[in-house]
N, CA, C and O atoms as CSV, one atom per row, in Angstrom:
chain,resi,resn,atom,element,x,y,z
A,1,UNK,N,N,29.130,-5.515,-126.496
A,1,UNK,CA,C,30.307,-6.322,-126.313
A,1,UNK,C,C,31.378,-5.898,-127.311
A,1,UNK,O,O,31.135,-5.231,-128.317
A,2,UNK,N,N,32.510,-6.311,-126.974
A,2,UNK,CA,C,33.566,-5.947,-127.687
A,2,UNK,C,C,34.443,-7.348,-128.356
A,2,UNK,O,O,34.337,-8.377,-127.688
A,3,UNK,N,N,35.280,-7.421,-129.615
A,3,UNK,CA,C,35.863,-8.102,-129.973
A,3,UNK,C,C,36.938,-8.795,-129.376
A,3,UNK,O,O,38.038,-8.243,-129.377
A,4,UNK,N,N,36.773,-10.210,-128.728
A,4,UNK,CA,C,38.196,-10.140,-128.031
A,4,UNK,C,C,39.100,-11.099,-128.522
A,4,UNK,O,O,40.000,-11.685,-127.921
A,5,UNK,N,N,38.598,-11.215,-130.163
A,5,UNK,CA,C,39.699,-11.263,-130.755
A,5,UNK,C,C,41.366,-10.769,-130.610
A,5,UNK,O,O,42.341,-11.519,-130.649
A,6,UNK,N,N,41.366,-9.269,-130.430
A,6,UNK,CA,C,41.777,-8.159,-130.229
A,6,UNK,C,C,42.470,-8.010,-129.024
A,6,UNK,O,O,43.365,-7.165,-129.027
A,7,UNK,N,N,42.255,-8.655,-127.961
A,7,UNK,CA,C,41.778,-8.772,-126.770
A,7,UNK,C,C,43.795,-8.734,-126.198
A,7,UNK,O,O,44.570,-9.265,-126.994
A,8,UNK,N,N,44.272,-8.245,-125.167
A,8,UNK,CA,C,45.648,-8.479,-124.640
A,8,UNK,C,C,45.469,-8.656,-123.306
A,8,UNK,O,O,44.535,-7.974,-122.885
A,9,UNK,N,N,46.090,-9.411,-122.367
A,9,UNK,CA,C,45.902,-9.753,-121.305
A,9,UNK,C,C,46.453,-10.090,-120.221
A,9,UNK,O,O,46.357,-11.160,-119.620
A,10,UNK,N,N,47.303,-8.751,-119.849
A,10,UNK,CA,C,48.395,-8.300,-121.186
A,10,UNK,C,C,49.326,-8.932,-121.917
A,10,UNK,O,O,50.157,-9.556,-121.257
A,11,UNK,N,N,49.493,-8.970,-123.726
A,11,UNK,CA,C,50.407,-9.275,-124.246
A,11,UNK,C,C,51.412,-9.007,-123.551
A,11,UNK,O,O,51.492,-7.989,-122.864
A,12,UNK,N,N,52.384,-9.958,-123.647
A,12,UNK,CA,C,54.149,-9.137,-123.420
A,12,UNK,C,C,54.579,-9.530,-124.278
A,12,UNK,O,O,54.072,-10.260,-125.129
A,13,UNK,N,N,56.099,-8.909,-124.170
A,13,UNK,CA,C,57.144,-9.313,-125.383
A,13,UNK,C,C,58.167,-10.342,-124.912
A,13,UNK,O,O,58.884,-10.940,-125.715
A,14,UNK,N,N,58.208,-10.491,-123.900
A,14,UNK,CA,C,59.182,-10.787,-122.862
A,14,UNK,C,C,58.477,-11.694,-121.468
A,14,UNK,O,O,57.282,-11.535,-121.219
A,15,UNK,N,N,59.234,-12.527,-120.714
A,15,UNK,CA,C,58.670,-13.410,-119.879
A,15,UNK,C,C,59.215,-12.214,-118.509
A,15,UNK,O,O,60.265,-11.579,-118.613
A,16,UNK,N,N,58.463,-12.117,-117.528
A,16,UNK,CA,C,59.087,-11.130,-116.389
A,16,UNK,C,C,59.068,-11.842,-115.356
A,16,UNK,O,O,59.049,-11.314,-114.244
A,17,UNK,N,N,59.070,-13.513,-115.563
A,17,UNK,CA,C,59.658,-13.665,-114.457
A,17,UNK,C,C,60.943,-13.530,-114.258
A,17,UNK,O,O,61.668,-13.644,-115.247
A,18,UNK,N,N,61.642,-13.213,-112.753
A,18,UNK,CA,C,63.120,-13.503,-112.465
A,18,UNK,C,C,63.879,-14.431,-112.871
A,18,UNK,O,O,65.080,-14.277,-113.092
A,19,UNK,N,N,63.002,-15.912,-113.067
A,19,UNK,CA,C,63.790,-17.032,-112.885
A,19,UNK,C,C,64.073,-17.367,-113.986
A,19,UNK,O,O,64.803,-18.338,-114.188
A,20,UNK,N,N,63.421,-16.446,-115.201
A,20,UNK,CA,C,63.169,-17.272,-116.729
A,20,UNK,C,C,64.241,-17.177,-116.737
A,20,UNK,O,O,64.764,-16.342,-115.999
A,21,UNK,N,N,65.223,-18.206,-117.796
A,21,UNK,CA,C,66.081,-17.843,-118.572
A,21,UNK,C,C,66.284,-18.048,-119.625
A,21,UNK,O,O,67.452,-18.196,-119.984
A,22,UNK,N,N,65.221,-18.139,-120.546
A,22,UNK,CA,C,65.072,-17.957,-121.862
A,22,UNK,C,C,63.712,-17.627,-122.086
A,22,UNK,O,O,62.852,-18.473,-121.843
A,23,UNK,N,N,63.245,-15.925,-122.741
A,23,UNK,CA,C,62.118,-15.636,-122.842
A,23,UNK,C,C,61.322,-16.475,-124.197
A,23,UNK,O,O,61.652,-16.423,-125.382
A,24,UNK,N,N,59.977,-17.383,-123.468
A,24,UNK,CA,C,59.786,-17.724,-125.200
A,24,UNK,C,C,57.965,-17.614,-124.794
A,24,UNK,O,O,57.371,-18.594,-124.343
A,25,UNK,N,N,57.358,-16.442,-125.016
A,25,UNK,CA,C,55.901,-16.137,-124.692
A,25,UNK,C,C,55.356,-16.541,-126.039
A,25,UNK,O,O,55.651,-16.064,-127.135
A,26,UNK,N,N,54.487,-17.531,-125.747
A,26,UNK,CA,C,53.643,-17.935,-127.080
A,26,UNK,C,C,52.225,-17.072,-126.524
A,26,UNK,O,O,51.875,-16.421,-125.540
A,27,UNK,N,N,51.674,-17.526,-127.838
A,27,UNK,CA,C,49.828,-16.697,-127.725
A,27,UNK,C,C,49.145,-17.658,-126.907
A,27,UNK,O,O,49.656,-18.770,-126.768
A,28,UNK,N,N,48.032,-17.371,-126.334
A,28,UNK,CA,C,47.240,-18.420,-125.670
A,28,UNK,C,C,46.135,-17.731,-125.864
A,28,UNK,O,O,45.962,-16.512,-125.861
A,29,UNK,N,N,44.965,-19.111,-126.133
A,29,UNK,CA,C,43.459,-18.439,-126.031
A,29,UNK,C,C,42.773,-19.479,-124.959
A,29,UNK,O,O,43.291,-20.526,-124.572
A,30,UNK,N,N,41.705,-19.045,-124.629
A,30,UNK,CA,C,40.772,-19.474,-123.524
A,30,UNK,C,C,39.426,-19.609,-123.835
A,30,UNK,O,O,38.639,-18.789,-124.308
A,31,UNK,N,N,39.294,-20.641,-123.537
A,31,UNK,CA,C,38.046,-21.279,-124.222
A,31,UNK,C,C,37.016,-21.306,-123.154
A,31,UNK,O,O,37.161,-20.635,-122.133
A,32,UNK,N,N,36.123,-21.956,-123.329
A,32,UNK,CA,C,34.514,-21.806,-122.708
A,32,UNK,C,C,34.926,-22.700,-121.366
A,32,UNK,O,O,35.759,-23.606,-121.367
A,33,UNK,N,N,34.049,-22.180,-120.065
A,33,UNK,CA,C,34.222,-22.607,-118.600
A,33,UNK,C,C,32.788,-22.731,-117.979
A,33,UNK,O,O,31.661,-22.275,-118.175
A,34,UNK,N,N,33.242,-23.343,-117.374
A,34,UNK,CA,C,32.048,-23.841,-116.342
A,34,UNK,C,C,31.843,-23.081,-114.858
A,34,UNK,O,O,32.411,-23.640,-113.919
A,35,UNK,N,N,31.159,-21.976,-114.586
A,35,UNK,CA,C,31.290,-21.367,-112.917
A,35,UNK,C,C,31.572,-22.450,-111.772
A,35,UNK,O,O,30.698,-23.307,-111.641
A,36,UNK,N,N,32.487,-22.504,-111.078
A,36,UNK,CA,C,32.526,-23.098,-110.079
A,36,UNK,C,C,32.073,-22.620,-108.930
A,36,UNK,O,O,31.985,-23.439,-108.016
A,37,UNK,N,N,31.644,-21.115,-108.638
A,37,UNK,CA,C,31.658,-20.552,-107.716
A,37,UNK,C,C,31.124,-18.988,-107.560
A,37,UNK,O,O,31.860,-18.089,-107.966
A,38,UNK,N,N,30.285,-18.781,-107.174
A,38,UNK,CA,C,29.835,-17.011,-107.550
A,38,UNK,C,C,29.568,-16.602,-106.118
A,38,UNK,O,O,29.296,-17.337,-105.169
A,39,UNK,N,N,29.722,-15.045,-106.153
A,39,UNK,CA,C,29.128,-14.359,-105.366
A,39,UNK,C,C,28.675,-13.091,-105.769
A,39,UNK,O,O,28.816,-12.629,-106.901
A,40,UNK,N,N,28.065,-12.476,-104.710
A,40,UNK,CA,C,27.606,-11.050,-105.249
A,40,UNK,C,C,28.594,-9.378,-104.274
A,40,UNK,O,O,28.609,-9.286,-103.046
A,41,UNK,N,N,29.199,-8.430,-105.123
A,41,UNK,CA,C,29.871,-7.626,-105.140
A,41,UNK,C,C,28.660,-6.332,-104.720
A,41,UNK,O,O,28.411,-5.405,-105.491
A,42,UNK,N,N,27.926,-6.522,-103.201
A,42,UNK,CA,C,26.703,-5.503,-103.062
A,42,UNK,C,C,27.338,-4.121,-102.817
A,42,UNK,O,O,26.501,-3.219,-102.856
A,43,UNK,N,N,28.276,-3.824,-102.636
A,43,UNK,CA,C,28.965,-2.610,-101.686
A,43,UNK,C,C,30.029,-2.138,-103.229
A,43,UNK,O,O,30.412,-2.945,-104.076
A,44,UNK,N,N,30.239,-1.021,-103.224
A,44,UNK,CA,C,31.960,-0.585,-103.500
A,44,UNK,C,C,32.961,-1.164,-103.121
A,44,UNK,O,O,33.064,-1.572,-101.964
A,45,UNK,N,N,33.848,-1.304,-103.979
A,45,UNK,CA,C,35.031,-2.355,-103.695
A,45,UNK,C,C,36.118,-1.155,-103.337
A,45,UNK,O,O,35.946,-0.126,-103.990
A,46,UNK,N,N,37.035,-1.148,-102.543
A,46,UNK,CA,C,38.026,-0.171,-102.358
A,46,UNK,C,C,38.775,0.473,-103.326
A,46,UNK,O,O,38.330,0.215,-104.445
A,47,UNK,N,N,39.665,1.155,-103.341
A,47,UNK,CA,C,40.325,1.818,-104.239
A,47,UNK,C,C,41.468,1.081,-104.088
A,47,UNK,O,O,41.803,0.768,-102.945
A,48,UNK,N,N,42.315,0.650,-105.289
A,48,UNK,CA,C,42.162,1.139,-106.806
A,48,UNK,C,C,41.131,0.643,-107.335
A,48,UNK,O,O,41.197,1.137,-108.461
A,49,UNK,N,N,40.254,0.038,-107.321
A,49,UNK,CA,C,39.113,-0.759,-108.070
A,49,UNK,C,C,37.588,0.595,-109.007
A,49,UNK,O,O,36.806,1.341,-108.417
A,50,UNK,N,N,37.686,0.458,-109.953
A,50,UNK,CA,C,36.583,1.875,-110.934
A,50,UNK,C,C,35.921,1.028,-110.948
A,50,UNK,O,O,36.098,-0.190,-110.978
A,51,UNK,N,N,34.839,1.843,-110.919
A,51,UNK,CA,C,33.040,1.618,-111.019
A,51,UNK,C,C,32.644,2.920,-111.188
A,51,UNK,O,O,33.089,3.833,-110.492
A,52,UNK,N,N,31.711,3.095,-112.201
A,52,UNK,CA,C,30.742,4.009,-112.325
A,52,UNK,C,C,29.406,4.627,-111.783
A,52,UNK,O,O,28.307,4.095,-111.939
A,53,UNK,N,N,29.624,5.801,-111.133
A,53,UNK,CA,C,28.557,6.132,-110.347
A,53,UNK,C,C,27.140,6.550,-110.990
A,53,UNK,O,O,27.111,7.343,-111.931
A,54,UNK,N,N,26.069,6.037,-110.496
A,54,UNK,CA,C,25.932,5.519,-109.277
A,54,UNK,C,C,26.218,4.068,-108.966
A,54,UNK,O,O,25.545,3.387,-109.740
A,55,UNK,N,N,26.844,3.406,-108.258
A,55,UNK,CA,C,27.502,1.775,-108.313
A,55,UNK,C,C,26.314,0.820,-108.286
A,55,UNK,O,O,25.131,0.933,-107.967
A,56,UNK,N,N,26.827,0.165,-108.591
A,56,UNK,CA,C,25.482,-0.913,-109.269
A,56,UNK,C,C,26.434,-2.322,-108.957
A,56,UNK,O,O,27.510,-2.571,-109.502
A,57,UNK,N,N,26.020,-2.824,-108.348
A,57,UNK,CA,C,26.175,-4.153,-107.920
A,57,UNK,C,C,26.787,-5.374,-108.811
A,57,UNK,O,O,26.265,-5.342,-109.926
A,58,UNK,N,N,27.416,-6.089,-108.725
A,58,UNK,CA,C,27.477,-7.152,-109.851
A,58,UNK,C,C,28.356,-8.678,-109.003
A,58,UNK,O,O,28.842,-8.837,-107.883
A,59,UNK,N,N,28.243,-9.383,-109.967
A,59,UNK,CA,C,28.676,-10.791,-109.316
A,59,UNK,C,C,29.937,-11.083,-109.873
A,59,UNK,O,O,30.160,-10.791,-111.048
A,60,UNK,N,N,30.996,-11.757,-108.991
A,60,UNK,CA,C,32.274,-12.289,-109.177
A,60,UNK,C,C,32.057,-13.865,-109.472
A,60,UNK,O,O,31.051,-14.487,-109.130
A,61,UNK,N,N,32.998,-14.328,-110.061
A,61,UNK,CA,C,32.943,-15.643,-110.573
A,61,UNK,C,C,34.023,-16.453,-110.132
A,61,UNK,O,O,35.076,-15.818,-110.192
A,62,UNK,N,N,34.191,-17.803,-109.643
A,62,UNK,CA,C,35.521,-18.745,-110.186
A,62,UNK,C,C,35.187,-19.550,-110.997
A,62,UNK,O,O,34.452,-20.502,-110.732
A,63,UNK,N,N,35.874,-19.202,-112.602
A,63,UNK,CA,C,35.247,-20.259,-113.615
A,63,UNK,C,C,36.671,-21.431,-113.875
A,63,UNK,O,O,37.846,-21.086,-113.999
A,64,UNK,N,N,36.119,-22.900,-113.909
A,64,UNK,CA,C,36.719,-23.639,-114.151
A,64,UNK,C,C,36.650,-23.789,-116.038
A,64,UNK,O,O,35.732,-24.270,-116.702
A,65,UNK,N,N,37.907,-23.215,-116.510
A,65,UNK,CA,C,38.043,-23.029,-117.493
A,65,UNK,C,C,38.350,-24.678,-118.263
A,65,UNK,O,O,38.882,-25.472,-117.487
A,66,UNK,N,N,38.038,-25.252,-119.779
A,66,UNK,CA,C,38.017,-26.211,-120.690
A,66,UNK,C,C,39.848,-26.422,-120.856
A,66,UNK,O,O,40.300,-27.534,-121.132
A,67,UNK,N,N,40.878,-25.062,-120.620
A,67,UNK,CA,C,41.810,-25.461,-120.421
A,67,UNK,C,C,42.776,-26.281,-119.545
A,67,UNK,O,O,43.953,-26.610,-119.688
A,68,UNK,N,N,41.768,-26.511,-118.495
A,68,UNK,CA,C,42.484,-26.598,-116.953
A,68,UNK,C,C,42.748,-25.322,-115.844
A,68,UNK,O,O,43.297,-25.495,-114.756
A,69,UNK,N,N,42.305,-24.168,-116.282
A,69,UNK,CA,C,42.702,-23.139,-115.385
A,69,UNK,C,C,41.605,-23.067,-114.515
A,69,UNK,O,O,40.487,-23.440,-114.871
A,70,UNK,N,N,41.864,-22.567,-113.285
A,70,UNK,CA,C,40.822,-21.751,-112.836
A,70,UNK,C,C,41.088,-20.502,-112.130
A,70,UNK,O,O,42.028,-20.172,-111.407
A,71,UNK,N,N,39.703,-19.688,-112.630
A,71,UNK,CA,C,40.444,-18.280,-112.649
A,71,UNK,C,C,39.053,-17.604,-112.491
A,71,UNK,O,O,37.901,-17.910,-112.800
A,72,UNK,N,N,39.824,-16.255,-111.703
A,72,UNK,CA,C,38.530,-15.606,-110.556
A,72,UNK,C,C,38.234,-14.403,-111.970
A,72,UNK,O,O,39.086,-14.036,-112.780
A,73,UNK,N,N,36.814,-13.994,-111.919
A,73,UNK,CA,C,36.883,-12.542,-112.849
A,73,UNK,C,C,35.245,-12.450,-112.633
A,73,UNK,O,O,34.372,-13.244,-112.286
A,74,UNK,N,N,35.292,-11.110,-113.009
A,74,UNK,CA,C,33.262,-10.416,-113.161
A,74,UNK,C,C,33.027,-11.336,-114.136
A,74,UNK,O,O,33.747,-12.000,-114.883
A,75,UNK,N,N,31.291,-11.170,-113.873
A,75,UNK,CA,C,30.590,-11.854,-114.854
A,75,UNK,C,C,30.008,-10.720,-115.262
A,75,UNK,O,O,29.863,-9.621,-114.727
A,76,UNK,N,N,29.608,-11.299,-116.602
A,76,UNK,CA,C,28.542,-9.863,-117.261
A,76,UNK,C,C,27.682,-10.468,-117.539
A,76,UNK,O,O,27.782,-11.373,-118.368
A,77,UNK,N,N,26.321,-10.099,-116.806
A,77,UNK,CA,C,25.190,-10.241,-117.083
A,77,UNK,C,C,24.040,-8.990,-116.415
A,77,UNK,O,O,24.270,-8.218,-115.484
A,78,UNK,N,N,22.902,-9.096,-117.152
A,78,UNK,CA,C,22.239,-7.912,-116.425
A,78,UNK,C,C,21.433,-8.157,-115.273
A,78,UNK,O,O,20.701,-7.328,-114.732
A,79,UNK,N,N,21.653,-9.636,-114.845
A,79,UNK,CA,C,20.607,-9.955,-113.274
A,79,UNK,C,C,22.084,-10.858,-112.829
A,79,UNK,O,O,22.490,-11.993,-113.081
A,80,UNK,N,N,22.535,-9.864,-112.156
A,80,UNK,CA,C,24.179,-10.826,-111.320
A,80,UNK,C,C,23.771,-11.943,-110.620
A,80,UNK,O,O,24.387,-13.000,-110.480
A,81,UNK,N,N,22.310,-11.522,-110.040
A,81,UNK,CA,C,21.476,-12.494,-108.403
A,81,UNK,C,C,20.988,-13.812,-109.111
A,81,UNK,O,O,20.561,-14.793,-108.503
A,82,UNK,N,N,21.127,-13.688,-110.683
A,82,UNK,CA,C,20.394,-15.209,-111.199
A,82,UNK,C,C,21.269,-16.151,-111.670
A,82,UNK,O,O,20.897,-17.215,-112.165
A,83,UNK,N,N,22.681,-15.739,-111.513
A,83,UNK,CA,C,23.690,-16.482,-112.075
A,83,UNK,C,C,23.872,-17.754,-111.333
A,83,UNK,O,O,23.747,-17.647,-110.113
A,84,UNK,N,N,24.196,-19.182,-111.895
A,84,UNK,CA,C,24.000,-20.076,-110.738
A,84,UNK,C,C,25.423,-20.877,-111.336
A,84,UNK,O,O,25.926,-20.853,-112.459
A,85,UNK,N,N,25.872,-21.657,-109.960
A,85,UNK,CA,C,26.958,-22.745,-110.237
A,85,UNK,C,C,26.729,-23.731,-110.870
A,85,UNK,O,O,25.727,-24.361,-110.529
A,86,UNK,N,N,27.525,-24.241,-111.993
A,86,UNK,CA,C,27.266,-25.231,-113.140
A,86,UNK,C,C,26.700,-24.342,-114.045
A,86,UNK,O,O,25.894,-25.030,-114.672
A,87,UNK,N,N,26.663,-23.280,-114.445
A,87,UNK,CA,C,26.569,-22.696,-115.247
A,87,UNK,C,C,27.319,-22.084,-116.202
A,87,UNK,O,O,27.861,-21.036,-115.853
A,88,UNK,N,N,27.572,-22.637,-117.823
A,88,UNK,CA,C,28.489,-22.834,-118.940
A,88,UNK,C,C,28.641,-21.201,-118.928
A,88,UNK,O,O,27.685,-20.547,-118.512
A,89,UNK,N,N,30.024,-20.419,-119.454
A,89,UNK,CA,C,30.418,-19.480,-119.449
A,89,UNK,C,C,31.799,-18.878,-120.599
A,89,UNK,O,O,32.859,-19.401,-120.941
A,90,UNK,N,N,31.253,-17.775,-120.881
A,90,UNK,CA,C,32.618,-17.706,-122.191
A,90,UNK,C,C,33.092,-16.593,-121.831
A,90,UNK,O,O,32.388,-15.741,-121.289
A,91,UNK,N,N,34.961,-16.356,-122.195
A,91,UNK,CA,C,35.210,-15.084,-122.067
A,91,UNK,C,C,34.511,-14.240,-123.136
A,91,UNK,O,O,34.184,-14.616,-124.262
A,92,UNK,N,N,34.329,-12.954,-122.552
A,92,UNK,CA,C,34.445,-11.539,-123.482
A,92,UNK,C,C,34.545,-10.232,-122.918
A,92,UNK,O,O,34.232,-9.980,-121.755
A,93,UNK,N,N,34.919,-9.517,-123.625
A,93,UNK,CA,C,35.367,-7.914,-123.556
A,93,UNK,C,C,33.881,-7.363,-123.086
A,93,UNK,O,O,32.762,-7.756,-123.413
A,94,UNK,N,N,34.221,-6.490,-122.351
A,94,UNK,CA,C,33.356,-5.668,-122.175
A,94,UNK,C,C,33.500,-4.514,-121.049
A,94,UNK,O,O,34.524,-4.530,-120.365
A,95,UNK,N,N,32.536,-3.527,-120.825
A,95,UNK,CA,C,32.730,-2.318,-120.430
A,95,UNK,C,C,33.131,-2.087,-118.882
A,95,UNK,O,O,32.159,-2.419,-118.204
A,96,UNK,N,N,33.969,-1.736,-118.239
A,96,UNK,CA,C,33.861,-1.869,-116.967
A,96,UNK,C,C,33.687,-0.211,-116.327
A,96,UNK,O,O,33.503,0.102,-115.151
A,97,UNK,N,N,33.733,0.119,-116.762
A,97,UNK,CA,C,33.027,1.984,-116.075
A,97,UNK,C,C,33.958,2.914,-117.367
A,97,UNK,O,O,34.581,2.529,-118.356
A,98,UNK,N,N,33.748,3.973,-116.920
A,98,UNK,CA,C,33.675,5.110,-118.121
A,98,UNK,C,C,35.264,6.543,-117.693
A,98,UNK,O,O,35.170,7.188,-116.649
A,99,UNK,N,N,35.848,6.654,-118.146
A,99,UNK,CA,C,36.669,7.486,-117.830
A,99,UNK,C,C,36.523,9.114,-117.260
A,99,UNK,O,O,35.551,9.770,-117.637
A,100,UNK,N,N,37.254,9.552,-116.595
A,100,UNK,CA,C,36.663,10.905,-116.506
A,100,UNK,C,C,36.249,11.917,-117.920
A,100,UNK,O,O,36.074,13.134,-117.844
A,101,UNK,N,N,36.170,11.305,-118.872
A,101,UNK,CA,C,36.058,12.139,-120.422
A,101,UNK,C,C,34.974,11.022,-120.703
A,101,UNK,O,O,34.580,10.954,-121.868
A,102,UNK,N,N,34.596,10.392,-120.046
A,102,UNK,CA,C,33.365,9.608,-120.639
A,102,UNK,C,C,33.575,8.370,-121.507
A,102,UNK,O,O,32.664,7.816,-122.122
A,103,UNK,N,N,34.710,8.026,-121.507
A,103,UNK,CA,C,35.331,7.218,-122.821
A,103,UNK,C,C,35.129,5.640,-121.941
A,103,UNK,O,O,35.692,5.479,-120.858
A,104,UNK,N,N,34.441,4.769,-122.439
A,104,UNK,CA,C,34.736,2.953,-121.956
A,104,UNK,C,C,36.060,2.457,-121.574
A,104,UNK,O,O,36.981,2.348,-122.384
A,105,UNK,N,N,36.142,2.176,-120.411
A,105,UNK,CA,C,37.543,1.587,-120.240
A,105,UNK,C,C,36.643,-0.109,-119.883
A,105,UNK,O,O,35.643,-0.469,-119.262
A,106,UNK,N,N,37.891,-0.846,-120.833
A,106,UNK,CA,C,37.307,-1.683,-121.368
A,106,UNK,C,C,38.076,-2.958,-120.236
A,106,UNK,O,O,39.189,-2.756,-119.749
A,107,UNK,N,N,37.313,-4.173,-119.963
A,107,UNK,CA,C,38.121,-5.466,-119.274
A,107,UNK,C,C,37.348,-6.836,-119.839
A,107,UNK,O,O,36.512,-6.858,-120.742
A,108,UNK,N,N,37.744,-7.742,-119.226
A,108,UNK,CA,C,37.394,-9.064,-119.329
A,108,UNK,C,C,36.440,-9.524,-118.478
A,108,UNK,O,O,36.554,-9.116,-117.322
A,109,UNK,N,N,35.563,-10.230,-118.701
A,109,UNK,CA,C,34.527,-10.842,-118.292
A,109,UNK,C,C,34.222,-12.130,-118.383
A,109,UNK,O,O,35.053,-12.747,-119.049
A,110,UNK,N,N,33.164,-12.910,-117.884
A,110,UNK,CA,C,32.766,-14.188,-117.991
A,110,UNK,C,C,30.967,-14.066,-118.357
A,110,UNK,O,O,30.052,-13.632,-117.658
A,111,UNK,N,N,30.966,-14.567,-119.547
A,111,UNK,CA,C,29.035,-14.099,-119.639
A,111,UNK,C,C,28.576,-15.623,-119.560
A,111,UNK,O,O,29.234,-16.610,-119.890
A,112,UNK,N,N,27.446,-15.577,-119.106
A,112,UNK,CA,C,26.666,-16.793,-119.593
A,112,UNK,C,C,26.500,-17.399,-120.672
A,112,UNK,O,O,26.047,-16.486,-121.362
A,113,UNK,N,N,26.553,-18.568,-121.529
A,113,UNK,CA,C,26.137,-18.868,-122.610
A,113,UNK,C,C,24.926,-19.667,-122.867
A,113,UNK,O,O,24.586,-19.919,-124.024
């Protein structure tokens, strides 16, 4: 796992919506969620979407986040098929496939806690 302290998502400097008219982007963090909803990702997902070959399966989430959000993202765990609804969940960083130089390209996740 990775620090997501660190973590941007993405930072901006600036608000991009059209309508703003006064940019004022504060920091926000995201706290621990509850799965509302899973499935399993058995196939390749189309392009633009990276995965590392040979593809290996994994489960999507809708976690009802402690802030009020709810928000779709992978889960990281190493048995996707045992993940169940009502099941407590935290963000973190972690690996999502490997670059053509081999290097971690890194995203956000939802793990079990």
């Amino acid at each position: 796992m990775h620090d997501l302290r660190d973590a941007v998502l993405p930072e901006v400097p600036v608000c991009h919506n059209p309508d703003c008219r006064e940019s004022n982007v504060v920091e926000a963090t995201f706290g621990p969620g509850t799965l509302w909803s899973c499935a399993m990702q058995d196939y390749p997902p189309p392009a633009p979407a990276r995965y590392d070959e040979p593809y290996v399966p994994y489960a999507m989430g809708v976690v009802d986040l402690t802030e009020g959000l709810r928000v779709l993202g992978r889960l990281s765990t190493d048995d996707p098929k045992s993940v169940q609804v009502g099941t407590s969940v935290e963000l973190v960083l972690d690996t999502l496939c490997h670059d053509k130089d081999g290097n971690e390209v890194i995203t956000w996740k939802f793990r079990p806690v």
